[in-house]
C-alpha positions as CSV (number, residue, x, y, z in Angstrom):
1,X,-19.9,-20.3,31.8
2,X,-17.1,-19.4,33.4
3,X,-15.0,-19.6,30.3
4,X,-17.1,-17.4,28.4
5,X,-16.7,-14.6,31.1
6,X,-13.4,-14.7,31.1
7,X,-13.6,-15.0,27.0
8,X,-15.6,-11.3,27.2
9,X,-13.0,-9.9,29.8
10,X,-10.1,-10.8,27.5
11,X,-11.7,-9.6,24.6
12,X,-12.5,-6.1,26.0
13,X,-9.6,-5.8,27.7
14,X,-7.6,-6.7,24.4
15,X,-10.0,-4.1,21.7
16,X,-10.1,-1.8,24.5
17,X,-6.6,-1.1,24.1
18,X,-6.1,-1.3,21.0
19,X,-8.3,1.5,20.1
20,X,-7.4,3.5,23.2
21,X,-3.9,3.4,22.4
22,X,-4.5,4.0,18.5
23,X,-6.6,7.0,19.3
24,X,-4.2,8.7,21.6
25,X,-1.4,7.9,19.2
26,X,-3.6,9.2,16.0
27,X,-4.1,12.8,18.1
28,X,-0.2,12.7,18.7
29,X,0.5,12.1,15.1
30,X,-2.2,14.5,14.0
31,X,-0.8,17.1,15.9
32,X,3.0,16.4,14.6
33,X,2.0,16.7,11.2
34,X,-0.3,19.9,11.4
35,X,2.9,21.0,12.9
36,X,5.2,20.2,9.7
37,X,2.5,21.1,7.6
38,X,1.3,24.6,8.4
39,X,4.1,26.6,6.2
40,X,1.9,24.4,3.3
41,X,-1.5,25.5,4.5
42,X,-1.1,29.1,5.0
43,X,0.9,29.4,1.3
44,X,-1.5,27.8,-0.3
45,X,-4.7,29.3,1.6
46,X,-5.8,25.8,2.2
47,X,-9.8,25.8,3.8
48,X,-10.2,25.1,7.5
49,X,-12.9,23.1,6.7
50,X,-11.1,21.0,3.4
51,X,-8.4,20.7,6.5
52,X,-10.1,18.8,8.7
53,X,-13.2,17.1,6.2
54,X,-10.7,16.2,3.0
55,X,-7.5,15.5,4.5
56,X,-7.5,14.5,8.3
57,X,-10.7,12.9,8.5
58,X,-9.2,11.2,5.4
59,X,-6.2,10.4,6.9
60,X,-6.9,8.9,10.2
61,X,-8.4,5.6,8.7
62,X,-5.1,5.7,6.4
63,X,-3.0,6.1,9.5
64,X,-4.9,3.4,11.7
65,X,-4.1,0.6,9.1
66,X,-0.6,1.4,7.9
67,X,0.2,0.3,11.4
68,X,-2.4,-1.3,12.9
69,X,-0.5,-5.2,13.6
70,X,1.9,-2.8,15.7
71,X,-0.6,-1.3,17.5
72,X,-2.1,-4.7,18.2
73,X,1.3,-6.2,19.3
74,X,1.6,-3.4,22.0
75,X,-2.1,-3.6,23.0
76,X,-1.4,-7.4,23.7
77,X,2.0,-7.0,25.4
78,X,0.6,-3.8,27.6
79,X,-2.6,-5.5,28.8
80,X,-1.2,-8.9,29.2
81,X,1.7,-8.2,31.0
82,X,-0.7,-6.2,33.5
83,X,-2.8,-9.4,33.9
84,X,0.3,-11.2,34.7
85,X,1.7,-8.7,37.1
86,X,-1.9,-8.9,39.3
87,X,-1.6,-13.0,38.9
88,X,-5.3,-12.7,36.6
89,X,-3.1,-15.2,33.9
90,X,-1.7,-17.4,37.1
91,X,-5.3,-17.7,38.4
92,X,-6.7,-19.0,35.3
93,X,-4.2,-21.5,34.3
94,X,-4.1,-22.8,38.0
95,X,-8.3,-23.2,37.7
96,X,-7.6,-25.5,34.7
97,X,-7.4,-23.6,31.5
98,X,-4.4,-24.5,29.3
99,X,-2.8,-21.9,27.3
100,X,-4.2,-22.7,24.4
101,X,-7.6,-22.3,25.6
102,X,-6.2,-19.1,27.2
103,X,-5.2,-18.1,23.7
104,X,-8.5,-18.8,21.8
105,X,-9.9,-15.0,22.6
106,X,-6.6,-13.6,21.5
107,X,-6.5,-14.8,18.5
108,X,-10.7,-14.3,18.0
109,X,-9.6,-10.6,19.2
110,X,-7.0,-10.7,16.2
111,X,-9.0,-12.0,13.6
112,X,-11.5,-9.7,13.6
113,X,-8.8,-7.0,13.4
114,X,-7.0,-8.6,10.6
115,X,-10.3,-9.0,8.7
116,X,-11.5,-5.1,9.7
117,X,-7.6,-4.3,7.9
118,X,-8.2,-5.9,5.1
119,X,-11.3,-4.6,4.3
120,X,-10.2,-1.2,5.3
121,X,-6.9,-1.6,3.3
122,X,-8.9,-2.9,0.4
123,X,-12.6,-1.1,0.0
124,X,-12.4,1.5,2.9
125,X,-8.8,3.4,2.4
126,X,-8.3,3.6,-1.4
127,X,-11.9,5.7,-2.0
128,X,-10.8,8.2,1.1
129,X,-7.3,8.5,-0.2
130,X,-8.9,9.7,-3.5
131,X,-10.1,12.3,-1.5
132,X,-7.1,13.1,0.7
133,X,-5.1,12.9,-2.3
134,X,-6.9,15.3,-4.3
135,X,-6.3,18.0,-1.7
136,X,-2.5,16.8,-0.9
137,X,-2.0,17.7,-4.6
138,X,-3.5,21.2,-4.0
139,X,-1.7,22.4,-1.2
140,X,0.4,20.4,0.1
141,X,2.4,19.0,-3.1
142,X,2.7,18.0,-6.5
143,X,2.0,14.3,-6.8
144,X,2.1,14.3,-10.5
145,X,5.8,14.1,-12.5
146,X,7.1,13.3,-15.7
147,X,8.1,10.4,-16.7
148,X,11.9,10.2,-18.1
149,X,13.1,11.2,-21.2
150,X,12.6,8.3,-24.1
151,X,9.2,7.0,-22.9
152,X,8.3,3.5,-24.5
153,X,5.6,0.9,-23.4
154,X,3.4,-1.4,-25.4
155,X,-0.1,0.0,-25.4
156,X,-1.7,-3.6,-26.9
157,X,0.0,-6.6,-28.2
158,X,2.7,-6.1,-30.5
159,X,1.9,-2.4,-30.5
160,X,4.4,-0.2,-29.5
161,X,5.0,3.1,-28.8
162,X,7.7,5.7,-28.0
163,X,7.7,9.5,-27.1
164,X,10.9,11.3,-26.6
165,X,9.3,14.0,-23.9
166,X,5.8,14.2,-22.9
167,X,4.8,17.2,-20.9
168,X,1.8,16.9,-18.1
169,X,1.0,21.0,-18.2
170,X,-0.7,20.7,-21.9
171,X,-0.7,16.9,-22.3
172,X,2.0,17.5,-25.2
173,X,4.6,15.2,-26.3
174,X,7.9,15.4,-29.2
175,X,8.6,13.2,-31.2
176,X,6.4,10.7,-31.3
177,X,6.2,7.2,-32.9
178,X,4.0,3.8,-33.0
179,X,4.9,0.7,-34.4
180,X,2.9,-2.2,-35.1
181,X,4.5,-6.3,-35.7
182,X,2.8,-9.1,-37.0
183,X,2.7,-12.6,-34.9
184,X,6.0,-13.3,-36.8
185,X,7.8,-10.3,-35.4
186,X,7.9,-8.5,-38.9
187,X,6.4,-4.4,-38.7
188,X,3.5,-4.1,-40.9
189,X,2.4,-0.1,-39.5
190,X,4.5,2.7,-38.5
191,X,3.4,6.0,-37.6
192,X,5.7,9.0,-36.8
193,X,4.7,12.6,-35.7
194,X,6.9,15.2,-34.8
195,X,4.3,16.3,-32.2
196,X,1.4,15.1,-30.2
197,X,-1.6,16.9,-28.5
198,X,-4.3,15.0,-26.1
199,X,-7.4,16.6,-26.2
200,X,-9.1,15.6,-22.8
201,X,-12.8,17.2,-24.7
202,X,-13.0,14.6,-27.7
203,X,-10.5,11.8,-26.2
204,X,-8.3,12.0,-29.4
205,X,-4.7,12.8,-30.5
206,X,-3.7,15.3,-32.4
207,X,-1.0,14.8,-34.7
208,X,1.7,17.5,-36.5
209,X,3.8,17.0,-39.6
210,X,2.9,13.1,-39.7
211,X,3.6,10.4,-41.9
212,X,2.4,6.7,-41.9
213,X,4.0,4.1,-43.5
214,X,1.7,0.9,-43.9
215,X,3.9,-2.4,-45.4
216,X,2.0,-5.5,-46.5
217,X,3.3,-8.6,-47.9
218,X,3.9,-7.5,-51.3
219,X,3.4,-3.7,-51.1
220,X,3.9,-0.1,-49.1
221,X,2.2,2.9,-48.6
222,X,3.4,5.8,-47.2
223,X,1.0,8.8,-46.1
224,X,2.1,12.2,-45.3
225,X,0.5,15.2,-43.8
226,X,0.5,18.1,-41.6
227,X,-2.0,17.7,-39.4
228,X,-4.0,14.4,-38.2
229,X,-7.1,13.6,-35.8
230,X,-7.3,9.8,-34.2
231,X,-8.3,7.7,-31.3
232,X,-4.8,5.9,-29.7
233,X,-5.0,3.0,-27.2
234,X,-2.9,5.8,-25.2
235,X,-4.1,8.1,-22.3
236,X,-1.6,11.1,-20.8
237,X,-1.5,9.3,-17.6
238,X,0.6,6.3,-19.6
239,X,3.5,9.0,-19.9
240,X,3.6,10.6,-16.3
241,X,4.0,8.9,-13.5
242,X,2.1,9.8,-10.4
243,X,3.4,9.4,-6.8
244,X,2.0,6.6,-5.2
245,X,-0.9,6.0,-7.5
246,X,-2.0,2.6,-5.7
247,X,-3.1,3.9,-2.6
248,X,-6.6,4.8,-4.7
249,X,-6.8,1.6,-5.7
250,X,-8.8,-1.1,-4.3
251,X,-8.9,-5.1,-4.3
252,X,-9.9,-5.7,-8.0
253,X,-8.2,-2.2,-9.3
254,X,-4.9,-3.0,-8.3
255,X,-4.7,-6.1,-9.6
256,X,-6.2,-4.9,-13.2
257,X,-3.7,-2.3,-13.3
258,X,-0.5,-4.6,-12.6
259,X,-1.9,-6.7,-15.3
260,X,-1.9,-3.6,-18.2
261,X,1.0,-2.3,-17.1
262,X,2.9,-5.6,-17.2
263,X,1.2,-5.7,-20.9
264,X,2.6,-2.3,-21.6
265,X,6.1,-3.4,-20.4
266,X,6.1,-0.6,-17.7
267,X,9.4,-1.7,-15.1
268,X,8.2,0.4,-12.4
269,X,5.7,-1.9,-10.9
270,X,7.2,-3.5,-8.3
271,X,6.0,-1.4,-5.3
272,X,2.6,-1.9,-6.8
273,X,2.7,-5.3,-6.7
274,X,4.3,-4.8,-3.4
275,X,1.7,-3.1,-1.7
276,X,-0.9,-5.6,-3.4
277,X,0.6,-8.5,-1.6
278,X,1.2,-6.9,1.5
279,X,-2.9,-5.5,1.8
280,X,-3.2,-9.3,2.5
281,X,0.2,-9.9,4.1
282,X,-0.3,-7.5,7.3
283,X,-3.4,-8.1,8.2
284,X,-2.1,-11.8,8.8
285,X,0.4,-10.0,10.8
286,X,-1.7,-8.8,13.2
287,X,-2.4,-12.8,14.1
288,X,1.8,-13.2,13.7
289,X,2.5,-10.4,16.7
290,X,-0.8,-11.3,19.0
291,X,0.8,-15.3,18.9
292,X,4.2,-13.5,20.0
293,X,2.4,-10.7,22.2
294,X,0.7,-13.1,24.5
295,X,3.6,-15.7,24.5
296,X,6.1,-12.9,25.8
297,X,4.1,-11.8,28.7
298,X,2.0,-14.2,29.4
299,X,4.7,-14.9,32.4
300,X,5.6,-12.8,35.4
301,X,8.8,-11.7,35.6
302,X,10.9,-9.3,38.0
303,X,10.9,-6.6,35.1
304,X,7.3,-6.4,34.9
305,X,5.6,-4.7,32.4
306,X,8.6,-2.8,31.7
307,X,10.6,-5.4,30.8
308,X,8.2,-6.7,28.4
309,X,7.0,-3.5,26.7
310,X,10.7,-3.0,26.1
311,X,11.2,-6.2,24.3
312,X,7.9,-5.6,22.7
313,X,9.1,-2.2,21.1
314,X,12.3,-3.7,20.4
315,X,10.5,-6.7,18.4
316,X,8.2,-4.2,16.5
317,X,11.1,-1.8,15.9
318,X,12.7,-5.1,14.0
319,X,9.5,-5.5,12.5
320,X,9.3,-2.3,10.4
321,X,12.8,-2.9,9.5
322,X,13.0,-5.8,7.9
323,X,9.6,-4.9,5.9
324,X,11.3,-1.7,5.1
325,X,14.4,-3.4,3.6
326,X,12.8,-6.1,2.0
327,X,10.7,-3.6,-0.2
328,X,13.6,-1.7,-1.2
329,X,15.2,-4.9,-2.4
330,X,12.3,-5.4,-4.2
331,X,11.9,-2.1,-5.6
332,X,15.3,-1.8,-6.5
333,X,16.9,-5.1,-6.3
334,X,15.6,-8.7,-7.8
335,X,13.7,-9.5,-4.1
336,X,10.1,-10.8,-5.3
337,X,7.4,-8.7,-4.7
338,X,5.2,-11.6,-2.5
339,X,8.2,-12.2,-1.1
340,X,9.2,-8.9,-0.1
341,X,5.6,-8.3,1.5
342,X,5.7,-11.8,3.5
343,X,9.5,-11.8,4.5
344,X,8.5,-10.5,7.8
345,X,5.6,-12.7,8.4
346,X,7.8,-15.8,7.9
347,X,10.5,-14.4,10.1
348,X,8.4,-13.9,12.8
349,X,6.6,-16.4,12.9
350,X,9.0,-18.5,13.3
351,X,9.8,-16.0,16.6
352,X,5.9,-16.9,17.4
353,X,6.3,-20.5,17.1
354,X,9.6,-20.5,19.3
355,X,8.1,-18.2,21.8
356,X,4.3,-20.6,21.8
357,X,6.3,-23.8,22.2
358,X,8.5,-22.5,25.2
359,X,5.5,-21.1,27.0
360,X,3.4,-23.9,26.7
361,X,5.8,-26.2,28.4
């Protein structure tokens, strides 16, 4: 019985925090960013109400996860290190309890985080950021851009396609082509068109000054005209690319669209697939810094809660920086994507493990 008291007291004590401290800290960042965005607001005559409904009431579940492990690892190293300071953790080790019984509502505390971040990360987030998006594209800024000059992807297999500029205004694009190749390699379709048109109303292209040329194995046709009507495997958003499209994508829809885009050949991917492994990769992190967090200051020390709050900030500082460099080298470099999302994981827990087995001795 006694156990499960002190199981509940941990447990409050350790949630309590953590959405004490994430609450204060989501007003504080709340209040910085109406601050660096009110120039935008006023400009654009954004609503009051689209303000607070469509973009901050949109944003704090956003905010919440992007850091929540870190928030954990401070809840655990703030509350714990309190405990210790008042002798709670030297009390219930010297009443029997081994540390790794001691541990067992940390980690229950940190599982149910890690599971309520993946589910936000995966269902919860991506449907809000459709709104929060749509409004950040309003008045705050333009999240849509053109891709570079000389677009080509593959838009099935061994159907290609290139457009020398596409313009996301009036969904028109120059100089366009699409080639089709047998399973042998040999081109058996080409179409060419000095200038493309998407209408949004019928779902078709609308081609100028075209000319097919069709080549089968003992013959070729070649069709010209001025103007042609027809359905392509091709939507406008293949030939823009749009900032930080994943973050309105959940579980299943990120994963479909890595797949089609790998199909299509499109390089520009990898933070994608980034941010697909790490929706998976920090929630575990949450359980990574609570294992660290309560084997750091779990002991009383002269510095106190200081001292370990300082070592804490220092660890999550290191943290965000080595997940921030591993996804450049990812995005930019030749880093793996899983890889890139887990790096940090691996490296600490390895600083978990060291930092358990020390303790515990």
């Amino acid at each position: 019985m006694r156990l499960k008291i002190i199981d509940i007291y941990i447990i409050k004590k350790f949630l309590g925090t953590f959405f004490y401290s994430i609450a204060l800290l989501a007003i504080i960042i709340i209040i910085f960013d109406i601050s660096e965005k009110i120039d935008d607001f006023i400009e654009n005559e954004a609503p009051l109400n689209k303000i607070i409904f469509q973009y901050y009431l949109n944003f704090i579940p956003f905010f919440i996860n992007m850091f929540s492990y870190l928030f954990t690892f401070i809840a655990v190293i703030f509350f714990t290190s309190k405990l210790a300071q008042n002798t709670e953790i030297v009390a219930m080790l010297s009443s029997g309890i081994s540390f790794n019984r001691l541990l067992y509502p940390y980690m229950l505390s940190a599982l149910f985080l890690a599971l309520m971040s993946f589910y936000l990360a995966n269902f919860v987030i991506p449907k809000a950021n459709v709104v929060r998006r749509e409004f950040q594209g309003k008045y705050i800024e333009n999240l849509i851009k053109s891709k570079d000059q000389n677009i080509h992807i593959q838009i099935s297999p061994g159907t290609f396609v290139y457009v020398e500029s596409f313009s996301t205004f009036n969904n028109i694009g120059m100089k366009f082509s699409m080639e089709k190749f047998d399973r042998e390699g040999g081109l058996v379709y080409k179409l060419n068109s000095d200038r493309i048109v998407y209408d949004s109303a019928t779902g078709q292209w609308s081609l100028t000054n075209y000319y097919i040329r069709s080549i089968g194995k003992n013959s070729e046709r070649l069709v010209k005209g001025y103007k042609l009507d027809t359905v392509i495997n091709l939507k406008p958003s293949d030939l823009y690319v749009t900032k930080e499209d994943f973050q309105v994508m959940d579980f299943f829809q990120i994963r479909k669209y890595i797949a089609e885009e790998k199909m299509k050949g499109n390089p520009r991917i990898v933070r994608t697939e980034v941010e697909k492994h790490q929706r998976i990769a920090f929630p575990f992190a949450t359980l990574v810094m609570t294992l660290i967090g309560v084997s750091l200051s779990s002991r009383k020390v002269r510095g106190g809660i200081g001292l370990h709050l300082g070592i804490g900030i220092g660890l999550a500082f290191s943290f965000i920086l080595v997940m921030q460099v591993s996804t450049v080298f990812a995005t930019f470099g030749n880093l793996p994507a899983w890889l890139a999302a887990w790096l940090p994981n691996f490296i600490f827990g390895v600083v978990g493990i060291f930092l358990y087995v020390r303790r515990t001795r």
